[in-house]
C-alpha positions, 0 to 999 in steps of 0.5 A: 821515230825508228830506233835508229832515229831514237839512238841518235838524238839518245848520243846527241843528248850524251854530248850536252851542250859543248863544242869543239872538234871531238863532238864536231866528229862525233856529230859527223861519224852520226850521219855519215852512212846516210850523208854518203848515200846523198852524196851517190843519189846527187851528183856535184852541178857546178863547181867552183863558180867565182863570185869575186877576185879572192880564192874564197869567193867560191860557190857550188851547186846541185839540182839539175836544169830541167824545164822551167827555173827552180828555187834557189837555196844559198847555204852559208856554213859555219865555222866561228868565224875561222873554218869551215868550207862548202864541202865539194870534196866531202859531204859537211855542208855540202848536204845542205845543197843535195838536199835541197836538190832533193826538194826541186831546188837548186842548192847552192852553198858558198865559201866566204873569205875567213877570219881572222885575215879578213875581219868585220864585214867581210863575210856579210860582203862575201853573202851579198856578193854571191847573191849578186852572183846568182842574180846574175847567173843561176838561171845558166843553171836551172835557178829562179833568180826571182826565188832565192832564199838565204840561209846560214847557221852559226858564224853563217846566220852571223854573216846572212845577218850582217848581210841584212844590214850592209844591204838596203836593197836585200829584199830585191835579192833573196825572198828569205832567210833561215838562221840556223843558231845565229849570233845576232848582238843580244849576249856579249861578245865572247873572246873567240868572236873578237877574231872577226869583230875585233876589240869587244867596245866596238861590237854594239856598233857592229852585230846585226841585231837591229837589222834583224829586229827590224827587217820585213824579209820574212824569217825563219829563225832556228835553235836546237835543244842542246845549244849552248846557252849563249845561242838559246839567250840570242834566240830567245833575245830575238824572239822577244825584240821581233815581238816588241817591235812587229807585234808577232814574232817570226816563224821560228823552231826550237829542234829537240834532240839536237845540238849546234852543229847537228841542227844543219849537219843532219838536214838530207837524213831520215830526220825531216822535222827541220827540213820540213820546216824550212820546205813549208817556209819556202813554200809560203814565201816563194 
């Protein structure tokens, strides 16, 4: 581990567990030496492609069309529910598709319709829409439609879940998953998730748990050190019913030294502990 390295899981670990925009931005202020040089090594492949009618329905991509079609990476970002973007003008959100460019891929990352104008389901809508897009469309663009792979974190592992469950035919379209500090329906609703999900007596019936539970797509399924407890309880919840219920419980991580939102954001610097993880993921299922 550098010093630098070192130094940054030393801040992060500072931060405790909180969120909100003043760590949000401290978090950023972290990497963004390293993030800007990502942004000059990987140039924007296409931007802006519509995947639906609604000025969201918008997706990028990075990696460059050379012989023979490369893996895809879907990238969902985060944001409660309520924020958020796929970063064609920055690099938040965005690195996570010049990374995997860096890695022979080819990185996508959408944009989905917010809350709280647009509730329950429509971002789980928006990731299969997309998915049906790159089906389509991502060999135009050096993309295996054969090989993609699907990942989210925060309100975005909520929305690749869902996805999982509003879609019977999810393991026609993406190989696998990656949830990255999701909400999956072990822990009470809080009251800023009843934007997206409404009155809290109808959230049984809708978080994705027993999809993800009971799914056979192969998972990779994340959490970082400093997560606030609810996600750590939804992690551990997961664990324990994929166990229960399959006998194993899926490839899975714990990341120590970072928090909720470091854990994507950090993917494409020097710290290639959970990139190398979801590298031998794909790897394995590809």
């Amino acid at each position: 581990m550098t010093d630098k390295q070192t130094t940054t899981r030393h801040a992060i670990a500072a931060m405790g567990q909180g969120l909100g925009p003043v760590v949000l931005e401290q978090c950023r202020a972290l990497y963004e030496a390293e993030q800007q040089a990502l942004v000059a090594q990987v140039p924007l492949a296409a931007r802006d492609l519509a995947y639906g009618p609604h000025e969201r329905h918008r997706l990028d991509l990075y990696g460059a069309v050379e012989n023979g079609l490369k893996p895809v990476l879907l990238f969902v970002h985060g944001g409660g529910f309520v924020l958020g973007d796929k970063g064609d003008t920055g690099w938040a959100n965005a690195a996570v598709g010049r990374w995997a460019a860096t890695q022979g891929w080819i990185g996508a990352v959408m944009n989905y319709r917010l809350a709280p104008d647009h509730l329950w389901p429509a971002g789980s809508e928006d990731v299969g829409a997309a998915l049906d897009y790159l089906r389509a469309h991502v060999a135009d663009h050096g993309g295996d439609p054969e090989r993609i792979v699907v990942m989210g974190t925060s309100a975005g592992a909520v929305h690749v879940s869902g996805f999982l469950r509003l879609r019977a035919d999810h393991g026609d379209l993406v190989r696998g998953a990656v949830l990255l500090s999701g909400l999956y329906g072990y822990e009470p609703i809080d009251a800023k998730d009843e934007r997206y999900y409404g009155a809290p007596d109808t959230y049984a019936d809708k978080a994705p748990r027993e999809a993800v539970a009971s799914t056979s797509l192969p998972l990779l399924v994340a959490c970082s050190q400093h997560d606030p407890a609810r996600f750590q309880a939804e992690f551990l919840g997961l664990m324990q019913d994929r166990l229960a219920r399959h006998g194993t419980m899926p490839r899975s991580i714990i990341v120590p030294g970072h928090n909720h939102y470091t854990l994507a954001m950090h993917l494409g610097t020097s710290d290639q502990r959970l990139a190398d993880e979801i590298a031998a993921f794909m790897g394995d299922i590809l």
